[in-house]
PyMOL Python script that loads the backbone (N, CA, C, O; Angstrom):
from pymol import cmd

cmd.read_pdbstr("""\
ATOM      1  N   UNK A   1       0.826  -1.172   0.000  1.00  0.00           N
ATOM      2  CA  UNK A   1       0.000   0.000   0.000  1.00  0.00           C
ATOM      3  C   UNK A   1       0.873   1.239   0.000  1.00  0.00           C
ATOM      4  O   UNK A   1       1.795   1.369   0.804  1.00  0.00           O
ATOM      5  N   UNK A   2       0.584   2.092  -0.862  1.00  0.00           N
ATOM      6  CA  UNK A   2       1.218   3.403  -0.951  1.00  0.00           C
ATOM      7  C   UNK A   2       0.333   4.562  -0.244  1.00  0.00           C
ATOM      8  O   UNK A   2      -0.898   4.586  -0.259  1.00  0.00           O
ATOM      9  N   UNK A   3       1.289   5.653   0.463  1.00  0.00           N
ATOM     10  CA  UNK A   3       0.781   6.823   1.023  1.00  0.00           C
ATOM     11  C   UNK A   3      -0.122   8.035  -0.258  1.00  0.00           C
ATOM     12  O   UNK A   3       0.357   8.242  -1.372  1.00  0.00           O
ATOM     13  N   UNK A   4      -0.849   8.393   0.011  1.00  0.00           N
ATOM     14  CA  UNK A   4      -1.126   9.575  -1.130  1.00  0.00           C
ATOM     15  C   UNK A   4      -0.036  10.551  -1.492  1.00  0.00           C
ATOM     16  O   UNK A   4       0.144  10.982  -2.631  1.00  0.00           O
ATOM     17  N   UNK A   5       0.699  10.875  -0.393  1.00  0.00           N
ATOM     18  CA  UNK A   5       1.503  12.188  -0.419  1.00  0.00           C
ATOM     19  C   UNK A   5       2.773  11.718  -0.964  1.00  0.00           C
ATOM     20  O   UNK A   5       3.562  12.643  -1.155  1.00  0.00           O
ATOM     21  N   UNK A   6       3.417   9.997  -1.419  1.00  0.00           N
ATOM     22  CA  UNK A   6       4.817   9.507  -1.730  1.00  0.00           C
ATOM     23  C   UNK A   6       4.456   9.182  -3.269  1.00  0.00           C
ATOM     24  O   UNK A   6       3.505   8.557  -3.738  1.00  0.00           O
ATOM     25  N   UNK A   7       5.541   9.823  -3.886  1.00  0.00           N
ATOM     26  CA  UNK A   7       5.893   9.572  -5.336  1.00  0.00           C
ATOM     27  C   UNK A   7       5.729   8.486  -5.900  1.00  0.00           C
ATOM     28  O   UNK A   7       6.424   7.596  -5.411  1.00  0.00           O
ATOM     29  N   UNK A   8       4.884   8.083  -7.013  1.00  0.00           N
ATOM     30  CA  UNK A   8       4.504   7.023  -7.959  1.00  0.00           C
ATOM     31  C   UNK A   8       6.024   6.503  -8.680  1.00  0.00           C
ATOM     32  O   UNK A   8       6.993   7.067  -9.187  1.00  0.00           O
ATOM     33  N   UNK A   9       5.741   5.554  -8.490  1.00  0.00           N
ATOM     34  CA  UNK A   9       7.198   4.715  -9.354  1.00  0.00           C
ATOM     35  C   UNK A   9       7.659   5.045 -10.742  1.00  0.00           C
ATOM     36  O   UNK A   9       6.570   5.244 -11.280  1.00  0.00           O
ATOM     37  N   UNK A  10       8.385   5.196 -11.490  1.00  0.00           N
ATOM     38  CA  UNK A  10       8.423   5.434 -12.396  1.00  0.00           C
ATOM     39  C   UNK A  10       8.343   4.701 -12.999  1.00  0.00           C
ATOM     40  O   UNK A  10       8.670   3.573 -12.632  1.00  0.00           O
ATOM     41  N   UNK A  11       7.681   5.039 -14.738  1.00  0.00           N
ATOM     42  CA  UNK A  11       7.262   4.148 -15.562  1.00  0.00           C
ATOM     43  C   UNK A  11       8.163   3.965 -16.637  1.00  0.00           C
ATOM     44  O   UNK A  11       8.912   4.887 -16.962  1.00  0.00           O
ATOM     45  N   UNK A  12       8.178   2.323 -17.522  1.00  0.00           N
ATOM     46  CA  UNK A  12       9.236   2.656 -18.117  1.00  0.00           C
ATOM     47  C   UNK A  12       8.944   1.600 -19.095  1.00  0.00           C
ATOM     48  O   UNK A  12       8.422   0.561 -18.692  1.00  0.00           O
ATOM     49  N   UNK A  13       9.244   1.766 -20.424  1.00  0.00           N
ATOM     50  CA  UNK A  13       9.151   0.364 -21.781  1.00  0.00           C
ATOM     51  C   UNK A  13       9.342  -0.351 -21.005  1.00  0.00           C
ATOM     52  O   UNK A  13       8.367  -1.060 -20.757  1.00  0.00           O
ATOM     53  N   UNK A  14      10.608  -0.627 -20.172  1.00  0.00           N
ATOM     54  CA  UNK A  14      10.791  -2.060 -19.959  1.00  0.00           C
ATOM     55  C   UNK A  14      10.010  -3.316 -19.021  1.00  0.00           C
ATOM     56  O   UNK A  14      10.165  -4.513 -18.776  1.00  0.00           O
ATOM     57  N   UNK A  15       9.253  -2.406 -18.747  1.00  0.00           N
ATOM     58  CA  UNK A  15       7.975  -2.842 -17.214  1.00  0.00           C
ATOM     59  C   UNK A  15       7.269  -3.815 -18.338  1.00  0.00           C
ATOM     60  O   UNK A  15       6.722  -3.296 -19.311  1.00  0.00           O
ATOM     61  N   UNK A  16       7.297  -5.106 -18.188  1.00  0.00           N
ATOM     62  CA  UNK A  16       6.655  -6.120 -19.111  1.00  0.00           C
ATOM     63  C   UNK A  16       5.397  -6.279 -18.552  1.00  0.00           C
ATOM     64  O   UNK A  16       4.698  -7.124 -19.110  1.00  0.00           O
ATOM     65  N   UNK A  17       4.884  -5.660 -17.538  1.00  0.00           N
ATOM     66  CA  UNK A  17       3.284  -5.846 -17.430  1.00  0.00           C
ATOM     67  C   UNK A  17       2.580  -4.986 -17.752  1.00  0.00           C
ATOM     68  O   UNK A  17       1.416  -4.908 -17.358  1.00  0.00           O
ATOM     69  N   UNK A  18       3.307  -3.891 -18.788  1.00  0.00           N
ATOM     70  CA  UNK A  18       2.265  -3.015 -18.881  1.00  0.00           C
ATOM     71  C   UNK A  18       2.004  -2.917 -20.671  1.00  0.00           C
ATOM     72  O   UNK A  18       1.353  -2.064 -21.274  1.00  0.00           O
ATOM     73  N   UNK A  19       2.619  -3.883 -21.131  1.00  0.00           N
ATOM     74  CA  UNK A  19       2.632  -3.999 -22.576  1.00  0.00           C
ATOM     75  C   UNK A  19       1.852  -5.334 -22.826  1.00  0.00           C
ATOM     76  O   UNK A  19       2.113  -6.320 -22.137  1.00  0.00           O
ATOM     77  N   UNK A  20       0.681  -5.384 -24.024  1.00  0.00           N
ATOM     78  CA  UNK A  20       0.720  -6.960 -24.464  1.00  0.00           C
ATOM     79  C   UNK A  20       0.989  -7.524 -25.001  1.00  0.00           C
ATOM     80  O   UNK A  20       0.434  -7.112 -26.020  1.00  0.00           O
ATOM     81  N   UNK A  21       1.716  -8.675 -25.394  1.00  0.00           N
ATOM     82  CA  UNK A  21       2.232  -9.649 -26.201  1.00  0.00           C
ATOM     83  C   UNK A  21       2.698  -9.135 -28.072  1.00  0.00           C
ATOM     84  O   UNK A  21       1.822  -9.829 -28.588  1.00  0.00           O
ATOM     85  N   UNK A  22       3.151  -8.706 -28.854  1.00  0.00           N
ATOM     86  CA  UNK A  22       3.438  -8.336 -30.257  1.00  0.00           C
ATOM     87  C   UNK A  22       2.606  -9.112 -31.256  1.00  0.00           C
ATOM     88  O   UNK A  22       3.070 -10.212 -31.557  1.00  0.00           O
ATOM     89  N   UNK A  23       1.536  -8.775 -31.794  1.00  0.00           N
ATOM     90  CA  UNK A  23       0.890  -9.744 -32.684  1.00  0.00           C
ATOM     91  C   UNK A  23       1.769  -9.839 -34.024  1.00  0.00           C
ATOM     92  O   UNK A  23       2.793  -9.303 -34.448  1.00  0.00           O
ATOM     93  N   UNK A  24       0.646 -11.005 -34.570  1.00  0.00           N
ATOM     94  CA  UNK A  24       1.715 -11.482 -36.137  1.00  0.00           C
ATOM     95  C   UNK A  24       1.717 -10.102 -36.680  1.00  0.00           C
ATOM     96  O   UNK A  24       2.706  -9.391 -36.507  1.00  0.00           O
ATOM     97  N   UNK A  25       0.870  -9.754 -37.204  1.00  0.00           N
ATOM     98  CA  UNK A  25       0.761  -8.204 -37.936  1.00  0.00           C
ATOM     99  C   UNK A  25       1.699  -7.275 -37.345  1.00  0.00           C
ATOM    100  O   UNK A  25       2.648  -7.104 -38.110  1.00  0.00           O
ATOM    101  N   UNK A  26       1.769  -6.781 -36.550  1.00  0.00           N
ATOM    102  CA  UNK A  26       3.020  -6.180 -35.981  1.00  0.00           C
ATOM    103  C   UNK A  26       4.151  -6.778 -36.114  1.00  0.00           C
ATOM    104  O   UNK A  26       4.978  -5.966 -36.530  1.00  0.00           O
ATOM    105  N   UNK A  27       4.622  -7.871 -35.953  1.00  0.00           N
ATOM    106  CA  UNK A  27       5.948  -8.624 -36.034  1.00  0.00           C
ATOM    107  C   UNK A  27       5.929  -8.752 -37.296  1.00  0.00           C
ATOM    108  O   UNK A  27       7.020  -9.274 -37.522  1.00  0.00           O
ATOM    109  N   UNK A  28       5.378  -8.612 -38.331  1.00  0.00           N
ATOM    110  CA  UNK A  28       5.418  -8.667 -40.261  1.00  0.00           C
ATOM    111  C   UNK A  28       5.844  -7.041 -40.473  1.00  0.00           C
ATOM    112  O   UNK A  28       6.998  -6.782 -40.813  1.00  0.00           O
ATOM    113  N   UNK A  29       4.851  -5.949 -40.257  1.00  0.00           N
ATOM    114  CA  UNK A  29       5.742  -5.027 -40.175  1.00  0.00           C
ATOM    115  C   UNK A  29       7.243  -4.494 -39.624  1.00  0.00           C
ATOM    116  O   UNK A  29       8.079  -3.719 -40.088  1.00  0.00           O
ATOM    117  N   UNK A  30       7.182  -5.065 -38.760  1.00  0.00           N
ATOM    118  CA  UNK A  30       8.646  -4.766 -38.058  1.00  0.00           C
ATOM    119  C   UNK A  30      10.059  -5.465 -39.024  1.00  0.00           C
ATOM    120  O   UNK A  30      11.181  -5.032 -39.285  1.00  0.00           O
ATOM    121  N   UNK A  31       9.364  -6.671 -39.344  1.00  0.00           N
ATOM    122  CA  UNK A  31      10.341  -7.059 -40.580  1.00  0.00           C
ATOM    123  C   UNK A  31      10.296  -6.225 -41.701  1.00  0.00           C
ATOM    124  O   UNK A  31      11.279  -5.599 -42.101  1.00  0.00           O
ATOM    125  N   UNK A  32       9.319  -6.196 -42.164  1.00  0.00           N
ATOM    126  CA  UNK A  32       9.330  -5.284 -43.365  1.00  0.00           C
ATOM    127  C   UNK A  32      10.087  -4.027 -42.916  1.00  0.00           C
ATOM    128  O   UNK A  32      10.936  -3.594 -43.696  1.00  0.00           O
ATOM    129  N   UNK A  33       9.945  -3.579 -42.101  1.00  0.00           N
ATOM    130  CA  UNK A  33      10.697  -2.461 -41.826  1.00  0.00           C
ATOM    131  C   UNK A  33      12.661  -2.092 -41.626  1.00  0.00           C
ATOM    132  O   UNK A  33      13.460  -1.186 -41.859  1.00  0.00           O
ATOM    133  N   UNK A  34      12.631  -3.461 -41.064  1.00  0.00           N
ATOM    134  CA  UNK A  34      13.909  -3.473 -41.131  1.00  0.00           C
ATOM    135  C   UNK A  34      14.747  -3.903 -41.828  1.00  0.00           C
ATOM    136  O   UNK A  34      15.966  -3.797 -41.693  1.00  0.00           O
ATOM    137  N   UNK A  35      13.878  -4.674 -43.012  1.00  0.00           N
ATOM    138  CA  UNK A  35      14.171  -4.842 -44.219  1.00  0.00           C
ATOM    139  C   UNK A  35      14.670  -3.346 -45.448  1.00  0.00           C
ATOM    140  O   UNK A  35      15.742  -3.093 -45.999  1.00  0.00           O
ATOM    141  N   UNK A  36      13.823  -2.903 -45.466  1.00  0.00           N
ATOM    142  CA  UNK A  36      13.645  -1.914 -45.864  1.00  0.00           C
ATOM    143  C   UNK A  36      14.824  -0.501 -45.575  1.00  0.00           C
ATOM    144  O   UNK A  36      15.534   0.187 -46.307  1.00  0.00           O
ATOM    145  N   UNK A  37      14.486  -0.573 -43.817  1.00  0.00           N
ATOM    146  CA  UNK A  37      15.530   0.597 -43.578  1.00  0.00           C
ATOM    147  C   UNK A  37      17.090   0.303 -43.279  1.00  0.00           C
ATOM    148  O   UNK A  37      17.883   1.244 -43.248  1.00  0.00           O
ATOM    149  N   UNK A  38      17.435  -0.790 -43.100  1.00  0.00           N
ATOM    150  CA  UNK A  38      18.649  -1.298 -42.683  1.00  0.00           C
ATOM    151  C   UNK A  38      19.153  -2.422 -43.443  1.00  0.00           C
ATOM    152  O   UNK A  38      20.359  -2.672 -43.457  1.00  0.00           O
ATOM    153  N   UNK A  39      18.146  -3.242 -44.192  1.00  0.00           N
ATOM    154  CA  UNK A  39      18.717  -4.511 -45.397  1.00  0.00           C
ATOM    155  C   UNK A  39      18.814  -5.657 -44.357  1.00  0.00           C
ATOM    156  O   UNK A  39      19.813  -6.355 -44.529  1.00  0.00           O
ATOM    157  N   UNK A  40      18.155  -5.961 -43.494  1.00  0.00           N
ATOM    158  CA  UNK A  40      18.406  -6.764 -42.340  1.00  0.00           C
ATOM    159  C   UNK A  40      17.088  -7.875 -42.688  1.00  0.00           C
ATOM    160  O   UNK A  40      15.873  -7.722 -42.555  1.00  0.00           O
ATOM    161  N   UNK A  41      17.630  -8.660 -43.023  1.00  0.00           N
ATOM    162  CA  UNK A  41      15.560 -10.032 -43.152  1.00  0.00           C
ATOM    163  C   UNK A  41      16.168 -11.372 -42.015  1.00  0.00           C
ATOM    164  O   UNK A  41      17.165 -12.055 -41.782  1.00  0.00           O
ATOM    165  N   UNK A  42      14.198 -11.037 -41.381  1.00  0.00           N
ATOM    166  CA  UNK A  42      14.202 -11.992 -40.687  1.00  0.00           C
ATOM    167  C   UNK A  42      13.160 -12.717 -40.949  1.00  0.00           C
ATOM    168  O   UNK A  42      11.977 -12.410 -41.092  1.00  0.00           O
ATOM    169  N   UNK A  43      13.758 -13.798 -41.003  1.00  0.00           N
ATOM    170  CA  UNK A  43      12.798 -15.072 -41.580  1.00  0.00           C
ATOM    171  C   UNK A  43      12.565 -15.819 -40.510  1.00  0.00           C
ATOM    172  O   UNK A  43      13.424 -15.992 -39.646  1.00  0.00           O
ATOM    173  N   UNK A  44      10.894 -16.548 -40.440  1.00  0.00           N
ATOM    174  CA  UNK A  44      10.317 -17.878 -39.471  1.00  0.00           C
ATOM    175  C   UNK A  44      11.153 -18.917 -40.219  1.00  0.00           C
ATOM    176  O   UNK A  44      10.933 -19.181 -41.401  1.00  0.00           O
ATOM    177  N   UNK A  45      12.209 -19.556 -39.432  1.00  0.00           N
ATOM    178  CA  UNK A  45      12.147 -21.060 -40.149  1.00  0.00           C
ATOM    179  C   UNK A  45      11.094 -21.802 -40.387  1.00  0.00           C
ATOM    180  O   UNK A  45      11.431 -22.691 -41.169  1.00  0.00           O
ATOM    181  N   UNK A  46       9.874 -21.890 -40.075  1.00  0.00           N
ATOM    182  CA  UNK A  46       8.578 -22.425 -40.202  1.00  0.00           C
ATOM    183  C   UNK A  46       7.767 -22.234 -41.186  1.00  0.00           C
ATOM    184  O   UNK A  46       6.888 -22.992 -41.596  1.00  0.00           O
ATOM    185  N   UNK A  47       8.271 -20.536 -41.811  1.00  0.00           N
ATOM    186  CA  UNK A  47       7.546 -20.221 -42.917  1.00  0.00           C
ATOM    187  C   UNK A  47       8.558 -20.356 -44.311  1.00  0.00           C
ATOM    188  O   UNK A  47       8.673 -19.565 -45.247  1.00  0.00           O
ATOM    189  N   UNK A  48       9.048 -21.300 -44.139  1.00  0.00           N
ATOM    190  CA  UNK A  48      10.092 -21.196 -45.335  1.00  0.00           C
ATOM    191  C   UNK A  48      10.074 -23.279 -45.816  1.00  0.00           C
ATOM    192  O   UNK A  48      10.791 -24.208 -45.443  1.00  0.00           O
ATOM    193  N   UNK A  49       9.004 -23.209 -46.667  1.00  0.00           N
ATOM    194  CA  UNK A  49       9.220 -24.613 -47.523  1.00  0.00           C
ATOM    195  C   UNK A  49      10.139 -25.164 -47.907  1.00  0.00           C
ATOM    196  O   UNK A  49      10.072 -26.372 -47.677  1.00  0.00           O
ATOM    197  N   UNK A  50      11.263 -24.766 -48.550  1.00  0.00           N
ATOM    198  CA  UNK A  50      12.038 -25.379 -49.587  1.00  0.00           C
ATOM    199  C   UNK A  50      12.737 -26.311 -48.195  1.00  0.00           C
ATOM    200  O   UNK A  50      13.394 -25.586 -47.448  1.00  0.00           O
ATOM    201  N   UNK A  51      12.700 -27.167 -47.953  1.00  0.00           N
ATOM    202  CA  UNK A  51      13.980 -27.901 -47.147  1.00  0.00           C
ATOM    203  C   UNK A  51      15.007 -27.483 -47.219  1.00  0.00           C
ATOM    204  O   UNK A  51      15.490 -26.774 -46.337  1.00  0.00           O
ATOM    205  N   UNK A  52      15.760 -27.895 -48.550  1.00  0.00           N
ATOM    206  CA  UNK A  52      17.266 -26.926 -48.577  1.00  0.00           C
ATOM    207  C   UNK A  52      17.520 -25.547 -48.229  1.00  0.00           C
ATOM    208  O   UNK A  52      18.370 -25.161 -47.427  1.00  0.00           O
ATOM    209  N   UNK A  53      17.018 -25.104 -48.643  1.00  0.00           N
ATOM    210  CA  UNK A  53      17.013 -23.462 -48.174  1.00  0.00           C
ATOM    211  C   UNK A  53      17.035 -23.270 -46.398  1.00  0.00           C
ATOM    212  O   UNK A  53      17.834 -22.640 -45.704  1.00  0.00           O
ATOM    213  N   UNK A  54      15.643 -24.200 -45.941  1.00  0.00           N
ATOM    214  CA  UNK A  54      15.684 -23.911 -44.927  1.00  0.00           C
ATOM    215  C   UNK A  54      17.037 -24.264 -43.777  1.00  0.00           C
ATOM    216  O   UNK A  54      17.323 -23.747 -42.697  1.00  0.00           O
ATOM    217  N   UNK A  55      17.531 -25.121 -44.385  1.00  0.00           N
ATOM    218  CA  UNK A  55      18.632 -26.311 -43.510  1.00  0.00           C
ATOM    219  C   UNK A  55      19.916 -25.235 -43.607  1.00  0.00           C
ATOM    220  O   UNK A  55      20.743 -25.071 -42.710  1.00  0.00           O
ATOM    221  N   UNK A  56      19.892 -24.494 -44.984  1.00  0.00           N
ATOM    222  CA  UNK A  56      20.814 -23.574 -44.975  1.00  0.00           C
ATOM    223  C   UNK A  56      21.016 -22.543 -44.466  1.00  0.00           C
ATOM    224  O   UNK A  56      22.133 -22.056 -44.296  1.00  0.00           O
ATOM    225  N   UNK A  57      19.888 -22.017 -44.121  1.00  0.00           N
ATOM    226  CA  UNK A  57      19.288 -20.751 -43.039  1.00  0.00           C
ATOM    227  C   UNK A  57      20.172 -21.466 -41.350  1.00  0.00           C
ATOM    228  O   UNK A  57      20.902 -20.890 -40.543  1.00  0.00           O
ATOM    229  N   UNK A  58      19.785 -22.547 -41.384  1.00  0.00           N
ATOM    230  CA  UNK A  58      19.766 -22.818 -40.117  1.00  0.00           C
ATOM    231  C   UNK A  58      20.962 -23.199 -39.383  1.00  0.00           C
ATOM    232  O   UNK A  58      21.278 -23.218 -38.193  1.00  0.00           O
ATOM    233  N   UNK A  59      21.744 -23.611 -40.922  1.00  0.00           N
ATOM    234  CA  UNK A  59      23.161 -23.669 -40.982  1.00  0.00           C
ATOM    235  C   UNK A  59      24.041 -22.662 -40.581  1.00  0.00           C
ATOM    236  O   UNK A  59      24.986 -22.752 -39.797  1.00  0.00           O
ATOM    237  N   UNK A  60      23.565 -21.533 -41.305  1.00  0.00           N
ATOM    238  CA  UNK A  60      24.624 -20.478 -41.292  1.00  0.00           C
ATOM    239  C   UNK A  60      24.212 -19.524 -40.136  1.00  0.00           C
ATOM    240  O   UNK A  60      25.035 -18.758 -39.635  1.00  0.00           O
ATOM    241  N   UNK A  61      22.928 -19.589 -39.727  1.00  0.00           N
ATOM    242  CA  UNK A  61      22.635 -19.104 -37.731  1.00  0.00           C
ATOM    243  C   UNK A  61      23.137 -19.566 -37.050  1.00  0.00           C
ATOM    244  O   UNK A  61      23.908 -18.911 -36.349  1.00  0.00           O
ATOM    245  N   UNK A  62      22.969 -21.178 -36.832  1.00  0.00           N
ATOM    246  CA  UNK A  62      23.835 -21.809 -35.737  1.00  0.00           C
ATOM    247  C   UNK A  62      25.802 -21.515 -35.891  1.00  0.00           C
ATOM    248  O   UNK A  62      26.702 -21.444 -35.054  1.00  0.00           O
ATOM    249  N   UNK A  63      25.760 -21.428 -37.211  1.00  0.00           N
ATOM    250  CA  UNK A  63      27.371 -20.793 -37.257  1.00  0.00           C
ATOM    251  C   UNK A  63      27.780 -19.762 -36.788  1.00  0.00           C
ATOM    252  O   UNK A  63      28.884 -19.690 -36.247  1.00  0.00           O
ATOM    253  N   UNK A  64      26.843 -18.610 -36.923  1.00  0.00           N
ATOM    254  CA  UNK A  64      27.168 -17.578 -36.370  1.00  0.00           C
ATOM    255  C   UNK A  64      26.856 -17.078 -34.694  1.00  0.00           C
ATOM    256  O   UNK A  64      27.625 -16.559 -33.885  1.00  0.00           O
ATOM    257  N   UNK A  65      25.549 -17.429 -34.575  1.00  0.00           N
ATOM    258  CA  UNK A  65      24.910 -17.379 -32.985  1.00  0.00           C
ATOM    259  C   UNK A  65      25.080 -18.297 -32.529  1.00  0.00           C
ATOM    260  O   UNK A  65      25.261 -18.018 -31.343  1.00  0.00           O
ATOM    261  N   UNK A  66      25.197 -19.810 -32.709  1.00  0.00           N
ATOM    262  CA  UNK A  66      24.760 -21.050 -31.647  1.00  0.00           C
ATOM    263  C   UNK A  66      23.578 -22.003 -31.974  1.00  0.00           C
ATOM    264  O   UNK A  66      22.824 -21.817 -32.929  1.00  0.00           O
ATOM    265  N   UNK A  67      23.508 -22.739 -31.356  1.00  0.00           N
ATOM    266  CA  UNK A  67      22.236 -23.214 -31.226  1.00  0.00           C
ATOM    267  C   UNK A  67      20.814 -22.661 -30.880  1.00  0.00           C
ATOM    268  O   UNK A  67      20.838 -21.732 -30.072  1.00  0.00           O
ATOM    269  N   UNK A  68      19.920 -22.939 -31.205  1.00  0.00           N
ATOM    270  CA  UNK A  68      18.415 -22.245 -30.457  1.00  0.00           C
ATOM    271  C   UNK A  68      18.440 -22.907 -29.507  1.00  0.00           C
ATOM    272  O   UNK A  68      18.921 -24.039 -29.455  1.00  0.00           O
ATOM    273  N   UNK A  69      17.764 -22.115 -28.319  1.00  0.00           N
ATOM    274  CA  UNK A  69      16.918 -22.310 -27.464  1.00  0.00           C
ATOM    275  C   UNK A  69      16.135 -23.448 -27.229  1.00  0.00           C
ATOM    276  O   UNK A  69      15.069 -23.355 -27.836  1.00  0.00           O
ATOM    277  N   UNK A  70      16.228 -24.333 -26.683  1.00  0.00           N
ATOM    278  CA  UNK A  70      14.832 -25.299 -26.964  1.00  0.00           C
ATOM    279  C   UNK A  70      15.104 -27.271 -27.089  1.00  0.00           C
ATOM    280  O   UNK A  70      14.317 -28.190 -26.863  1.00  0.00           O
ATOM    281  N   UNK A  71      16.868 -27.279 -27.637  1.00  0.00           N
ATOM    282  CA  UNK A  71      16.571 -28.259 -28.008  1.00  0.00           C
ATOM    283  C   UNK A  71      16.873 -28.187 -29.532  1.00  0.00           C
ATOM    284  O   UNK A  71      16.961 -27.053 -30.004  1.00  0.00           O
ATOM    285  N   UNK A  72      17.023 -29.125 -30.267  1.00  0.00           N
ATOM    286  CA  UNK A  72      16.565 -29.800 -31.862  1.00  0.00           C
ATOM    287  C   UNK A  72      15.749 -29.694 -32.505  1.00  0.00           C
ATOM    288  O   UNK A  72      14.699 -30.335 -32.460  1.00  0.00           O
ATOM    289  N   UNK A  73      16.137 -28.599 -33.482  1.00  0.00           N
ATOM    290  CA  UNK A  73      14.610 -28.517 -33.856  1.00  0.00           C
ATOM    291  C   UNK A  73      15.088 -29.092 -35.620  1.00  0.00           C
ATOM    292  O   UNK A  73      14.257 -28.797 -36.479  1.00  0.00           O
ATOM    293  N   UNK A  74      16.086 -29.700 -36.001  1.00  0.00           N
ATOM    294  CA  UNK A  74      17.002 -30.291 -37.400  1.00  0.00           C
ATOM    295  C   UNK A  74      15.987 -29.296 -38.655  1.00  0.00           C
ATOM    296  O   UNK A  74      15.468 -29.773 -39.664  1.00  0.00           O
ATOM    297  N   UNK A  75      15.933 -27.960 -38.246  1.00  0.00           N
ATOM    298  CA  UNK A  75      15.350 -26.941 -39.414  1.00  0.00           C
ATOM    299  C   UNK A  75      13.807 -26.791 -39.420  1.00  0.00           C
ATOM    300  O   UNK A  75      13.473 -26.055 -40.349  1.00  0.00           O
ATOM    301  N   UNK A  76      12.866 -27.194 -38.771  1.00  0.00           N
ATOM    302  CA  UNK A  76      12.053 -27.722 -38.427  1.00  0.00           C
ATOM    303  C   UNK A  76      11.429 -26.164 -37.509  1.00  0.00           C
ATOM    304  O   UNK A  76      10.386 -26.208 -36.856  1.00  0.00           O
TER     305      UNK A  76
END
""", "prot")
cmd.dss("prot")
cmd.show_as("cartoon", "prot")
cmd.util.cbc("prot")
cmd.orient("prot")
């Protein structure tokens, strides 16, 4: 419980309860965007058919960053 007369906390982006979750539509723009302004594409491995392609994506991430999060996912 707070006094009336003591200063409110400050607020801040990073307070994760006061934001909700990023929908798909927002996360499609944000690519597009940073596509666009910086030449930067980020791709779903999930949304990408070709097998090869994808295995190669996944190739050259784990080369550079590591593994994902999670476990095995063999491009998947």
């Amino acid at each position: 419980m707070t006094l009336p007369s003591t200063p409110r906390p400050p607020r801040s982006c990073l307070d994760r309860g006061t934001r909700s979750a990023t929908t798909s539509p927002e996360m499609e723009a944000m690519r597009r965007r940073v596509w666009r302004e910086q030449g930067v594409v980020a791709l779903r491995l999930e949304d990408i058919t070709d097998p090869w392609l994808r295995q190669a994506l996944t190739t050259e991430a784990t080369r550079r960053w590591g593994s994902r999060n999670g476990g095995q996912h063999n491009g998947q």
